[in-house]
mmCIF file of the N, C-alpha and C atoms, coordinates in Angstrom:
data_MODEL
# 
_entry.id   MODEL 
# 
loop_
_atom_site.group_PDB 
_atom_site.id 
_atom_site.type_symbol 
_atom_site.label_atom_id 
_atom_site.label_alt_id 
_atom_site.label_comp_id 
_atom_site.label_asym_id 
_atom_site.label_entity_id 
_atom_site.label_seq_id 
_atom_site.pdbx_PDB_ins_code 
_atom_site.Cartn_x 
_atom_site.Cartn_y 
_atom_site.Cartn_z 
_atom_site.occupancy 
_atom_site.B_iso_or_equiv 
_atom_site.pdbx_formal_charge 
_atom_site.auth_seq_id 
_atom_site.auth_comp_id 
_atom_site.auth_asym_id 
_atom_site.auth_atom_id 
_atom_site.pdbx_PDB_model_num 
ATOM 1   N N  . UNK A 1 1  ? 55.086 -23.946 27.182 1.00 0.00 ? 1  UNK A N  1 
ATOM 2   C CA . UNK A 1 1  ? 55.602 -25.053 27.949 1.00 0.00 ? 1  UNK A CA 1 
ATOM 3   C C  . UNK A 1 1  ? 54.511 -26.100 28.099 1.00 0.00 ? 1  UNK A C  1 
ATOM 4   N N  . UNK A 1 2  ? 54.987 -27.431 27.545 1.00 0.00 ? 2  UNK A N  1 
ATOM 5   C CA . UNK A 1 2  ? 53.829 -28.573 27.520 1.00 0.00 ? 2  UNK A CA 1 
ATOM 6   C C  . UNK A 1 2  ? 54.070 -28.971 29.633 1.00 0.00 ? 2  UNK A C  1 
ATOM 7   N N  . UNK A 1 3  ? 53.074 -29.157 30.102 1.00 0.00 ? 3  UNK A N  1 
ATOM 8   C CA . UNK A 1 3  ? 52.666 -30.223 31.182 1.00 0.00 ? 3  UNK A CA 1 
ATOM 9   C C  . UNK A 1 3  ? 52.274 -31.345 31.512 1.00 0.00 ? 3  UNK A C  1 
ATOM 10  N N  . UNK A 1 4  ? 52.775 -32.504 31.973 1.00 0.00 ? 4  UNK A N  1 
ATOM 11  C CA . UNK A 1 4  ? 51.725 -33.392 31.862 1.00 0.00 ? 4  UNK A CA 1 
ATOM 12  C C  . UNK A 1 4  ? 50.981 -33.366 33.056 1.00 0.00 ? 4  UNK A C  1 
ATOM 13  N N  . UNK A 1 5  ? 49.701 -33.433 33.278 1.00 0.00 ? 5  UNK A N  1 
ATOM 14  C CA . UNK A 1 5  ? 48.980 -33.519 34.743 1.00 0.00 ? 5  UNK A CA 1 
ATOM 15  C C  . UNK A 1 5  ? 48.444 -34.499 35.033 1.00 0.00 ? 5  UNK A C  1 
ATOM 16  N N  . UNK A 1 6  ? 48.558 -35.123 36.621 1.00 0.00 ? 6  UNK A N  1 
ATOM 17  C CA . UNK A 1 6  ? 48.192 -36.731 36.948 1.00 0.00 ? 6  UNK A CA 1 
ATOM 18  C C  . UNK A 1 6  ? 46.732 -36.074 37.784 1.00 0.00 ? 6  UNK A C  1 
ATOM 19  N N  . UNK A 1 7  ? 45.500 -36.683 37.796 1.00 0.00 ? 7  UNK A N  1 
ATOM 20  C CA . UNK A 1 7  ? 44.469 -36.535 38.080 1.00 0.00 ? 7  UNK A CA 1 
ATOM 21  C C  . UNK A 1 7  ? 44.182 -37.114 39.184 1.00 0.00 ? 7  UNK A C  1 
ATOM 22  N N  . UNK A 1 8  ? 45.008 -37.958 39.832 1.00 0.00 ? 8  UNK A N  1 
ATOM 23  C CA . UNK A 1 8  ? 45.102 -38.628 41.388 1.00 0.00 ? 8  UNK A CA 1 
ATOM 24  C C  . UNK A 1 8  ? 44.938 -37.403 42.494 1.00 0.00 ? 8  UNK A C  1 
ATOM 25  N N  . UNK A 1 9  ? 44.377 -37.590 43.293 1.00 0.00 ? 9  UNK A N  1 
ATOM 26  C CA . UNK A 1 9  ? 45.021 -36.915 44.540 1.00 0.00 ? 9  UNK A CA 1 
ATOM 27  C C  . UNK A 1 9  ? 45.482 -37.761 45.719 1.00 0.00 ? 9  UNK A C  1 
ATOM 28  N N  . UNK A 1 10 ? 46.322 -38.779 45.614 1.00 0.00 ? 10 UNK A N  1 
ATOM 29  C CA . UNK A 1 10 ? 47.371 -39.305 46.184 1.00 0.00 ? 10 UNK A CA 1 
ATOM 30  C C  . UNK A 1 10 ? 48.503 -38.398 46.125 1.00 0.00 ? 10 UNK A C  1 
ATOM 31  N N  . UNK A 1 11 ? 48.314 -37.483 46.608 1.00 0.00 ? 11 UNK A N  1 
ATOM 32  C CA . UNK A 1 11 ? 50.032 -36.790 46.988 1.00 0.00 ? 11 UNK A CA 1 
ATOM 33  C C  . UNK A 1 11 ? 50.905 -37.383 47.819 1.00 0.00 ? 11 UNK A C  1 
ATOM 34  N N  . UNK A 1 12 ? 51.946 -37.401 47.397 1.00 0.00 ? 12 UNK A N  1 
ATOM 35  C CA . UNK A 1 12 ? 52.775 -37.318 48.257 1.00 0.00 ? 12 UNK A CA 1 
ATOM 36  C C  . UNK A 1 12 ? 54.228 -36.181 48.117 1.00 0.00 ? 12 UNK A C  1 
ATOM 37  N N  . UNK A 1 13 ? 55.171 -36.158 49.638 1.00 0.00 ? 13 UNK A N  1 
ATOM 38  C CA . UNK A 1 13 ? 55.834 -35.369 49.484 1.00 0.00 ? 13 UNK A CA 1 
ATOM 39  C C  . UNK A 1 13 ? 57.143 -35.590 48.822 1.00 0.00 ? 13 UNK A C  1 
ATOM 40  N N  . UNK A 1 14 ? 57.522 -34.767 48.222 1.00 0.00 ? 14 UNK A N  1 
ATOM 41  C CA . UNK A 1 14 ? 58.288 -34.839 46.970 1.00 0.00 ? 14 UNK A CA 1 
ATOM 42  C C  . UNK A 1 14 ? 57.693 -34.586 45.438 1.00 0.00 ? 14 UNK A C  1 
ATOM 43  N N  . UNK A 1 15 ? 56.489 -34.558 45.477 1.00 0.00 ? 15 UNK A N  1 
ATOM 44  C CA . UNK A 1 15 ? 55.666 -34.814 44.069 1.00 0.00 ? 15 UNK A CA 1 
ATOM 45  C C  . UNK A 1 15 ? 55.816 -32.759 43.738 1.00 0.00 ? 15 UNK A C  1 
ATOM 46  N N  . UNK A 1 16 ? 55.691 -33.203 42.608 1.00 0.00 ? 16 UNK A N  1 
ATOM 47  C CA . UNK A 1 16 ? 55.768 -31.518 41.529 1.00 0.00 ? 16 UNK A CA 1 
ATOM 48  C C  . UNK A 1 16 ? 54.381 -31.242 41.046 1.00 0.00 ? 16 UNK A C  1 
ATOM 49  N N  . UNK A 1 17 ? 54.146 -29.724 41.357 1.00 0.00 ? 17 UNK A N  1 
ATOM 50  C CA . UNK A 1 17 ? 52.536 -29.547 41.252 1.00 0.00 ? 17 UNK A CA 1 
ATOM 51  C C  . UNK A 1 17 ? 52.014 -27.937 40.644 1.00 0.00 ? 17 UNK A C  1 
ATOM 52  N N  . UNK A 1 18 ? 51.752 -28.260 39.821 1.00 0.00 ? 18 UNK A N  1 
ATOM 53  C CA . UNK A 1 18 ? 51.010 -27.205 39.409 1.00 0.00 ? 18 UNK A CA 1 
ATOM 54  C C  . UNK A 1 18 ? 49.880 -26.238 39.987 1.00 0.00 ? 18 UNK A C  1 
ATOM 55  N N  . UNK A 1 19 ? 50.449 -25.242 40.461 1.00 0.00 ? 19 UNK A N  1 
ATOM 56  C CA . UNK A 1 19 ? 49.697 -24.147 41.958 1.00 0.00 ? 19 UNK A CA 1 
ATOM 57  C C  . UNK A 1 19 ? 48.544 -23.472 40.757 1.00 0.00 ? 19 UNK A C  1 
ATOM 58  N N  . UNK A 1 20 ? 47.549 -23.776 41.289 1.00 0.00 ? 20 UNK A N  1 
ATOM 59  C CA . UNK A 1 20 ? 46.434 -22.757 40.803 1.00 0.00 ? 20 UNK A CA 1 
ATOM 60  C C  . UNK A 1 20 ? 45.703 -21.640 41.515 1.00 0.00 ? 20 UNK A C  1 
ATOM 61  N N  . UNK A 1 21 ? 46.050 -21.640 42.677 1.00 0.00 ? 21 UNK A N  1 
ATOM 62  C CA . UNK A 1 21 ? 45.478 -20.510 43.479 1.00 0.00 ? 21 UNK A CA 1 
ATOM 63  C C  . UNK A 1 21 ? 46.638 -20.589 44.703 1.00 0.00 ? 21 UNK A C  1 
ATOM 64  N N  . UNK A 1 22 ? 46.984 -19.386 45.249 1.00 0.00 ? 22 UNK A N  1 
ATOM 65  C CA . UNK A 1 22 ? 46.144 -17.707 44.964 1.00 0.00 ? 22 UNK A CA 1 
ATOM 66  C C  . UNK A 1 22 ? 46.599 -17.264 43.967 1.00 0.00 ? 22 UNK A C  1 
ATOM 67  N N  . UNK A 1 23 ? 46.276 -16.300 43.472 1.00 0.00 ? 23 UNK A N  1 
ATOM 68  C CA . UNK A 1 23 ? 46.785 -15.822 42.254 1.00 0.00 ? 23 UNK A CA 1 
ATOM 69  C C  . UNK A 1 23 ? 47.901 -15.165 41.936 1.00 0.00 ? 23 UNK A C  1 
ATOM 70  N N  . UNK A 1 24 ? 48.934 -14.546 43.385 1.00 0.00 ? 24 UNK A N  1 
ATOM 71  C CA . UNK A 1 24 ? 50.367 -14.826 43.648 1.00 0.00 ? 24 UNK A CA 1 
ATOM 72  C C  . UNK A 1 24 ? 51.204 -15.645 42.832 1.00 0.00 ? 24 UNK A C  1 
ATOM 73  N N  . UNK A 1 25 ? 51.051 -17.194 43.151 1.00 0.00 ? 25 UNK A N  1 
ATOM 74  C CA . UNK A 1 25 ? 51.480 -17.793 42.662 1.00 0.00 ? 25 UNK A CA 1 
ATOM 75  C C  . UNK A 1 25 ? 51.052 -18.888 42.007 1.00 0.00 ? 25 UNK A C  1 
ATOM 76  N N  . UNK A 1 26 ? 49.578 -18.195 40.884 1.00 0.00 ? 26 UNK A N  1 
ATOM 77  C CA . UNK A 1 26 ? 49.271 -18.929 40.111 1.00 0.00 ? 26 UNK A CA 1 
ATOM 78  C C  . UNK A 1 26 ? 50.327 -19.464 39.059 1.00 0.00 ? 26 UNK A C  1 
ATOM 79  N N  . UNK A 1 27 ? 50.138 -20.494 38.397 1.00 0.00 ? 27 UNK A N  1 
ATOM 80  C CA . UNK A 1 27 ? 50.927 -20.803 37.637 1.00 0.00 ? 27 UNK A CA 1 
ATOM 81  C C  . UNK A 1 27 ? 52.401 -21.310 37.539 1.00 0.00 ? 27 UNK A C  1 
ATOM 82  N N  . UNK A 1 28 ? 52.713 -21.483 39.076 1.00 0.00 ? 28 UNK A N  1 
ATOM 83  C CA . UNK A 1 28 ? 54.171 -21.605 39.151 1.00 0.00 ? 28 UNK A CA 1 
ATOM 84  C C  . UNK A 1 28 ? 53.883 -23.153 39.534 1.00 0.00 ? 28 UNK A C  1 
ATOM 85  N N  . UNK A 1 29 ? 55.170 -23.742 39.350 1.00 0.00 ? 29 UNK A N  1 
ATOM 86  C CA . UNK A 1 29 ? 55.846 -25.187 39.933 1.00 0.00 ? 29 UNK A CA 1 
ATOM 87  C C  . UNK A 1 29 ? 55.649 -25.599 41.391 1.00 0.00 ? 29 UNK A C  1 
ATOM 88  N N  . UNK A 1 30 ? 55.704 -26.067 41.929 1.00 0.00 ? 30 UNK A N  1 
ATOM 89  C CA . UNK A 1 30 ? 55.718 -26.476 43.580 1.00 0.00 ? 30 UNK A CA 1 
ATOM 90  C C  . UNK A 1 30 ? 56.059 -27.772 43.783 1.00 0.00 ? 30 UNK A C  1 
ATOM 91  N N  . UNK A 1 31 ? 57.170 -27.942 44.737 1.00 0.00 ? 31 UNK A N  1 
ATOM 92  C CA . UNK A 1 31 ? 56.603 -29.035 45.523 1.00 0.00 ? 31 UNK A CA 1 
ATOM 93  C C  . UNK A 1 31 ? 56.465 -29.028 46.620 1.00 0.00 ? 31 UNK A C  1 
ATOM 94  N N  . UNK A 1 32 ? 55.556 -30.658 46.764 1.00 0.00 ? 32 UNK A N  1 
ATOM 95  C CA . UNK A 1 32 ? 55.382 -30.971 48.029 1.00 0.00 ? 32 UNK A CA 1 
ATOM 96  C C  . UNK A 1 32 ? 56.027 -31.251 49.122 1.00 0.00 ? 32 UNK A C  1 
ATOM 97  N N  . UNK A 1 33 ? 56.216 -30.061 50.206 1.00 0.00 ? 33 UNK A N  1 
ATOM 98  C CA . UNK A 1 33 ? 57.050 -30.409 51.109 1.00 0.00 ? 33 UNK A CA 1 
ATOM 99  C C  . UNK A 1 33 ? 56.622 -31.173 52.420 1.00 0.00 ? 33 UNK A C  1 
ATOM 100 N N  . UNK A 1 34 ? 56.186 -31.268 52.551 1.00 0.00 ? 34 UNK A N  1 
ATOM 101 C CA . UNK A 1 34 ? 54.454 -31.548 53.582 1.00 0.00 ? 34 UNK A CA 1 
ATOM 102 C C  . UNK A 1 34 ? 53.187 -31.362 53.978 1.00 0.00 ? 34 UNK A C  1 
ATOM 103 N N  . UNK A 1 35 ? 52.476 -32.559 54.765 1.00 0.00 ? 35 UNK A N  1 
ATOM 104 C CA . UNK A 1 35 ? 51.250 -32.268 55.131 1.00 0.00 ? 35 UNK A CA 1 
ATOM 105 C C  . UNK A 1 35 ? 51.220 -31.685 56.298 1.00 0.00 ? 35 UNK A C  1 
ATOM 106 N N  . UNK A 1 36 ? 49.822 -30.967 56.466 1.00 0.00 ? 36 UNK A N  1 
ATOM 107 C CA . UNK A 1 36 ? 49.216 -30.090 58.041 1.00 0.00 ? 36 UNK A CA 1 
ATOM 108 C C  . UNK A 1 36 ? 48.726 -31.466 58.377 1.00 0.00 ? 36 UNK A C  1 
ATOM 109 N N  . UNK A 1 37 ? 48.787 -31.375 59.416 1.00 0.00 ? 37 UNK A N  1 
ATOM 110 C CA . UNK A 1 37 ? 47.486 -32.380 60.198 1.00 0.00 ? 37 UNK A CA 1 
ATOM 111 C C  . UNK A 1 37 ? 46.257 -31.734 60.377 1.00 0.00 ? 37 UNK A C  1 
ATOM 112 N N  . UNK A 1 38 ? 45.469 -31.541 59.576 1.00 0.00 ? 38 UNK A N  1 
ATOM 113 C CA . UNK A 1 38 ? 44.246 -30.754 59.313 1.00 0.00 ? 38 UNK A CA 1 
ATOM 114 C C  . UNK A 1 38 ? 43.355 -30.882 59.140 1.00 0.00 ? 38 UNK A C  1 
ATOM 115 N N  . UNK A 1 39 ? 41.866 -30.711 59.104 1.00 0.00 ? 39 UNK A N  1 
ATOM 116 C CA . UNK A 1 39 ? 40.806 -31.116 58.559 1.00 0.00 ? 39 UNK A CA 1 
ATOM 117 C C  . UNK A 1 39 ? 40.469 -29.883 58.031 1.00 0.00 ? 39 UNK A C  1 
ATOM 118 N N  . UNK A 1 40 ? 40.145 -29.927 56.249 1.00 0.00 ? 40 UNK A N  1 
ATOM 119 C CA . UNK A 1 40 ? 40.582 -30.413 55.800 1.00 0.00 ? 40 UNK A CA 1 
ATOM 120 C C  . UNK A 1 40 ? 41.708 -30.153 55.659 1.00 0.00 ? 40 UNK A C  1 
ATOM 121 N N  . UNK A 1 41 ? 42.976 -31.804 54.794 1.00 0.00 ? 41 UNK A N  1 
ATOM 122 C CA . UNK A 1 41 ? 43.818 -31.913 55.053 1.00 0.00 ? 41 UNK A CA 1 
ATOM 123 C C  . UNK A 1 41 ? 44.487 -31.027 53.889 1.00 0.00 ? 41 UNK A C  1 
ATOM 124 N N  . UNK A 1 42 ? 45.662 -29.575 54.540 1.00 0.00 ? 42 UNK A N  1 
ATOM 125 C CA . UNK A 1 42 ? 46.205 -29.083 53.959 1.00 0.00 ? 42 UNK A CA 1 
ATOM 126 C C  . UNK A 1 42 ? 47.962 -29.710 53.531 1.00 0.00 ? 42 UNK A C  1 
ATOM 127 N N  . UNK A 1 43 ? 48.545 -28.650 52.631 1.00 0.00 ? 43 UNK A N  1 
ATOM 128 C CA . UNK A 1 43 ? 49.830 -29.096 52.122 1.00 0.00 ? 43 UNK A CA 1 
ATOM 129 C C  . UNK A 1 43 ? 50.479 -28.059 51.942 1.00 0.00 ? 43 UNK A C  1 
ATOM 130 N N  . UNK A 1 44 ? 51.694 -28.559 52.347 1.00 0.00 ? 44 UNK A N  1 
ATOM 131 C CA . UNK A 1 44 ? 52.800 -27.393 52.798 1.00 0.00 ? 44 UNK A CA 1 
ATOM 132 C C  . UNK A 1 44 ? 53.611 -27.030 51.246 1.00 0.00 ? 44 UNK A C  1 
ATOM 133 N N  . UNK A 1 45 ? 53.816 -26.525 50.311 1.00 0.00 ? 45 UNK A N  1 
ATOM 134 C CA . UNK A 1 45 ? 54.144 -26.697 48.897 1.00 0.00 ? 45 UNK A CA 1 
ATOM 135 C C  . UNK A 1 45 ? 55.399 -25.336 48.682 1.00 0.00 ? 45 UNK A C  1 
ATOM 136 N N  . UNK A 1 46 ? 56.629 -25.514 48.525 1.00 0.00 ? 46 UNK A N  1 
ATOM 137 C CA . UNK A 1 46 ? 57.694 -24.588 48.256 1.00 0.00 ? 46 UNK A CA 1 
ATOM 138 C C  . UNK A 1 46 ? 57.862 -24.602 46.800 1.00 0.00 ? 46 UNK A C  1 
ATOM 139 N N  . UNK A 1 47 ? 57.512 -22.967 46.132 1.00 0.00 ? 47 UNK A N  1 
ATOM 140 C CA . UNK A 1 47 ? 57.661 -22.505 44.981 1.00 0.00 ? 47 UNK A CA 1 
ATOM 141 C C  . UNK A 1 47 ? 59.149 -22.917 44.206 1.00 0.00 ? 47 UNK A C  1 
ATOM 142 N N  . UNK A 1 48 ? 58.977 -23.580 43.418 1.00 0.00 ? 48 UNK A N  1 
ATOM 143 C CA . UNK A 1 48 ? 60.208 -23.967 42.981 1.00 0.00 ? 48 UNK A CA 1 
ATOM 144 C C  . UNK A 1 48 ? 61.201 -22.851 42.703 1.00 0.00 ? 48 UNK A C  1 
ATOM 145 N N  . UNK A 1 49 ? 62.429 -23.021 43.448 1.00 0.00 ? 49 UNK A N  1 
ATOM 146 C CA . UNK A 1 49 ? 62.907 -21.691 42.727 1.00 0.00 ? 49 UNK A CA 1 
ATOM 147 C C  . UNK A 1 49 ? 63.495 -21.067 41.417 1.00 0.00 ? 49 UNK A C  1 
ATOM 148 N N  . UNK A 1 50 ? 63.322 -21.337 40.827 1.00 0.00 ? 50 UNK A N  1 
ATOM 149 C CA . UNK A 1 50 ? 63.489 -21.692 39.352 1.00 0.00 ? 50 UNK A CA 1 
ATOM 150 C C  . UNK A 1 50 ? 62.244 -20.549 38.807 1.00 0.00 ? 50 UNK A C  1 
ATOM 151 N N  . UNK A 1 51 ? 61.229 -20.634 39.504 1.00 0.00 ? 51 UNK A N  1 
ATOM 152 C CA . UNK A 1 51 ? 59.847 -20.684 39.167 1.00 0.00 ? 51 UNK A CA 1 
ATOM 153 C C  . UNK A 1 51 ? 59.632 -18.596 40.036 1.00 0.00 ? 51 UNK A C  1 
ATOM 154 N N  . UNK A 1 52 ? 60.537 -18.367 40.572 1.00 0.00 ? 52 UNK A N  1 
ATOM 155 C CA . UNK A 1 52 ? 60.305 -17.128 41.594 1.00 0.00 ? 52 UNK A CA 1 
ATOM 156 C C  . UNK A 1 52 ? 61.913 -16.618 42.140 1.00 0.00 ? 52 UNK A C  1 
ATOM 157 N N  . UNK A 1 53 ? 61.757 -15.239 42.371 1.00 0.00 ? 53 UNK A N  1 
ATOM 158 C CA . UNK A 1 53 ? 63.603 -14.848 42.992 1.00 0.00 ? 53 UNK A CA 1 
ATOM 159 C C  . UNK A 1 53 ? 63.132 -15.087 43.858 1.00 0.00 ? 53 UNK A C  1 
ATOM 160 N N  . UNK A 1 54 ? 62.020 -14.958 45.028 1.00 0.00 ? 54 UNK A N  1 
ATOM 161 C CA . UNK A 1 54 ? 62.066 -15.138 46.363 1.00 0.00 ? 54 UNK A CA 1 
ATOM 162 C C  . UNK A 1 54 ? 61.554 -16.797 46.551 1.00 0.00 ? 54 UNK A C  1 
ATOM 163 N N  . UNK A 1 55 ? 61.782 -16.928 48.066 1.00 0.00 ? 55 UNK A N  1 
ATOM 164 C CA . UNK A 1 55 ? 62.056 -18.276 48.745 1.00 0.00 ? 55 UNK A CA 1 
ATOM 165 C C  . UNK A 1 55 ? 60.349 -18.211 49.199 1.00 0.00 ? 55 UNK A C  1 
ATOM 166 N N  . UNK A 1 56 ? 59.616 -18.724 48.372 1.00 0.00 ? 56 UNK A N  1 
ATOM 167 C CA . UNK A 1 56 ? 57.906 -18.888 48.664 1.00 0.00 ? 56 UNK A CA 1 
ATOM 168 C C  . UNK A 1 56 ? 57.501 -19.718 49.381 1.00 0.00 ? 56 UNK A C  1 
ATOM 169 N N  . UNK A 1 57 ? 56.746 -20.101 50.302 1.00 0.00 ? 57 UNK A N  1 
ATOM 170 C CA . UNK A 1 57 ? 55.860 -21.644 50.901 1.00 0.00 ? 57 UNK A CA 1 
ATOM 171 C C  . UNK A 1 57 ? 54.345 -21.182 51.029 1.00 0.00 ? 57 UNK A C  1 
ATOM 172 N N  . UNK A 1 58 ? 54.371 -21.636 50.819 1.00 0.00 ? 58 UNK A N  1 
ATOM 173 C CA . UNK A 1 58 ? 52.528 -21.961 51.083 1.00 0.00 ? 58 UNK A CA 1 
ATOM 174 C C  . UNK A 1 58 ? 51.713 -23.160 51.036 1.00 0.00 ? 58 UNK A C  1 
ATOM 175 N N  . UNK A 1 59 ? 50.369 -23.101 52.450 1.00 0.00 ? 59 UNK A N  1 
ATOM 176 C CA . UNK A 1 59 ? 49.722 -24.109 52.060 1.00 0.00 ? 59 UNK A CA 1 
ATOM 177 C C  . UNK A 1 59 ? 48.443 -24.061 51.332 1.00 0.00 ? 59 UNK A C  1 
ATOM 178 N N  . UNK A 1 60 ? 48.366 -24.779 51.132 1.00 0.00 ? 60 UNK A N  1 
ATOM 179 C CA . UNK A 1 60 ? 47.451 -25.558 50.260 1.00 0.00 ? 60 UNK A CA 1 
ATOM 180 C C  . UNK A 1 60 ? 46.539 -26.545 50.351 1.00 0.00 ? 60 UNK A C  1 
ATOM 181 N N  . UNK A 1 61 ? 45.375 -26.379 50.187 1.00 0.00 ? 61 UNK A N  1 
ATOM 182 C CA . UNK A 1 61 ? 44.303 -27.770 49.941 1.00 0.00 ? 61 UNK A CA 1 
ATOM 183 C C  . UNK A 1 61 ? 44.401 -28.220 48.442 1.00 0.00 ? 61 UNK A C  1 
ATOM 184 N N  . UNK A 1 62 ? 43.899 -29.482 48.162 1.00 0.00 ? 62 UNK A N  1 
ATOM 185 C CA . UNK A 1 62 ? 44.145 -30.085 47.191 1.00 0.00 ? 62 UNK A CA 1 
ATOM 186 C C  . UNK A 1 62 ? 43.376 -29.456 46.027 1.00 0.00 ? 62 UNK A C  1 
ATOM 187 N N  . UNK A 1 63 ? 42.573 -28.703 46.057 1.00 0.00 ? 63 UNK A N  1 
ATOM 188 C CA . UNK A 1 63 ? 41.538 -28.047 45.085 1.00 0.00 ? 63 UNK A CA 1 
ATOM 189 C C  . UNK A 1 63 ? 42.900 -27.197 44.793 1.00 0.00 ? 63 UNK A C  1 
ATOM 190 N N  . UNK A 1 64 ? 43.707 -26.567 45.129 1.00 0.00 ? 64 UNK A N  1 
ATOM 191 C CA . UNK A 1 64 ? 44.555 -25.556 44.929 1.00 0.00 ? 64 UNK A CA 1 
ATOM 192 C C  . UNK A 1 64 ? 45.326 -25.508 43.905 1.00 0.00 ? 64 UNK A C  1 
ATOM 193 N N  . UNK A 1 65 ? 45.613 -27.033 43.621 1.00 0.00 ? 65 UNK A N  1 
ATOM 194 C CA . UNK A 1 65 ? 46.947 -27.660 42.947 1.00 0.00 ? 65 UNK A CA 1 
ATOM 195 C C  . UNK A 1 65 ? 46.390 -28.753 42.281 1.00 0.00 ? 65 UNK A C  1 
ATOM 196 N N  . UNK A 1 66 ? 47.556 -28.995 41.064 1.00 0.00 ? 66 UNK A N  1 
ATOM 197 C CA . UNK A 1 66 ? 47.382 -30.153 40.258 1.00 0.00 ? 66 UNK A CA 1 
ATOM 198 C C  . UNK A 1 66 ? 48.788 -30.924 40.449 1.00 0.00 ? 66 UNK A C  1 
ATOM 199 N N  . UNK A 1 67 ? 48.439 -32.155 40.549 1.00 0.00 ? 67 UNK A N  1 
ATOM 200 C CA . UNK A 1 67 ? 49.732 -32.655 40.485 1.00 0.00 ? 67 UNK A CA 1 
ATOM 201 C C  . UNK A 1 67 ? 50.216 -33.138 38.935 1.00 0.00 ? 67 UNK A C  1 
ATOM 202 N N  . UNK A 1 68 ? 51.660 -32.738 39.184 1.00 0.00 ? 68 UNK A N  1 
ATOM 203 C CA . UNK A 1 68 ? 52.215 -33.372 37.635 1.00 0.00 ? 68 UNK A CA 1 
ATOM 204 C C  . UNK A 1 68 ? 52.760 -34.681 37.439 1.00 0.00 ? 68 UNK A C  1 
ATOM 205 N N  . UNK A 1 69 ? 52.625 -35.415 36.038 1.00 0.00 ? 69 UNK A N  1 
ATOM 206 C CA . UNK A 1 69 ? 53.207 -36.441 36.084 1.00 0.00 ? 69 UNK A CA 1 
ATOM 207 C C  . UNK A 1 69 ? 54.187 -36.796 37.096 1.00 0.00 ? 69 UNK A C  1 
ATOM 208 N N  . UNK A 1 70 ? 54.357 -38.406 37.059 1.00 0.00 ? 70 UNK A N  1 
ATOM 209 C CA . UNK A 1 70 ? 55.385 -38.704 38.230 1.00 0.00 ? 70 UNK A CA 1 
ATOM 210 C C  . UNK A 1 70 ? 56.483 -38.782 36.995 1.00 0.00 ? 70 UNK A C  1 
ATOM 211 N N  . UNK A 1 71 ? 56.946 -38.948 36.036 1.00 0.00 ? 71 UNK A N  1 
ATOM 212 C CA . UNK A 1 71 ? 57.884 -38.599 35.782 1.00 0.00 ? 71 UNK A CA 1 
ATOM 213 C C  . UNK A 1 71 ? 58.550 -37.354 35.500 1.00 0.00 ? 71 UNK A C  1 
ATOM 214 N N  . UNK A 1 72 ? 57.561 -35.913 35.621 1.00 0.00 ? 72 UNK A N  1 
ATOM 215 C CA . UNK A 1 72 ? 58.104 -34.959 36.122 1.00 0.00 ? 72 UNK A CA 1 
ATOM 216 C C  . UNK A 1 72 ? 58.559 -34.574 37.214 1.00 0.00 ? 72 UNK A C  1 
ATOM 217 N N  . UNK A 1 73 ? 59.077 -35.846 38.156 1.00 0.00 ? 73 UNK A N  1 
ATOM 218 C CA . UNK A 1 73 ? 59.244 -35.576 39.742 1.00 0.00 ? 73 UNK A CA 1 
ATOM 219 C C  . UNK A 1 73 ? 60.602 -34.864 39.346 1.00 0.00 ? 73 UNK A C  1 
ATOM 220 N N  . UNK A 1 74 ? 60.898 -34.394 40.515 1.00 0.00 ? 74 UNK A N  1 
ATOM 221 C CA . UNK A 1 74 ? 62.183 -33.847 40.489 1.00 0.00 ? 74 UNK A CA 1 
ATOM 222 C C  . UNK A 1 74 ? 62.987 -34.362 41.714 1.00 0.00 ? 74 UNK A C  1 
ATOM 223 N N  . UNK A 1 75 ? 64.419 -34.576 41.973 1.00 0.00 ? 75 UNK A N  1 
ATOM 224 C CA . UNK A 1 75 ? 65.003 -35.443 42.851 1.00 0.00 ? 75 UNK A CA 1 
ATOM 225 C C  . UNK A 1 75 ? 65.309 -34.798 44.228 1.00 0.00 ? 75 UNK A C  1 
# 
């Protein structure tokens, strides 16, 4: 499966992201469902389900994740 990956870390919520840690759910899809109010600032990210049978969330700091193209957003 090709990816494209955007190198910004301007997230925002709605954006599709490539989870690199923990190793759970390395490799799967995510999006962004929201931010923590945090220092540093974490992100709330639901495993696509497509991507897992169970209903996943986890947060996330930005080291965690890559974001994918914006025309891989999903609606």
């Amino acid at each position: 499966m090709y990816v494209e990956l955007r190198s910004s870390t301007n997230f925002q919520v709605g954006d599709r992201v490539l989870i690199l840690r923990p190793f759970y759910v390395t490799g799967k899809i995510g999006i962004i469902c929201d931010v923590e109010n945090s220092q540093p600032t974490r992100w709330i990210i639901k495993v696509d389900s497509r991507e897992s049978d169970e209903n996943i969330v986890v947060s996330l700091s930005a080291k965690e994740f890559q974001a994918l193209s914006k025309d891989e957003k999903v609606d």
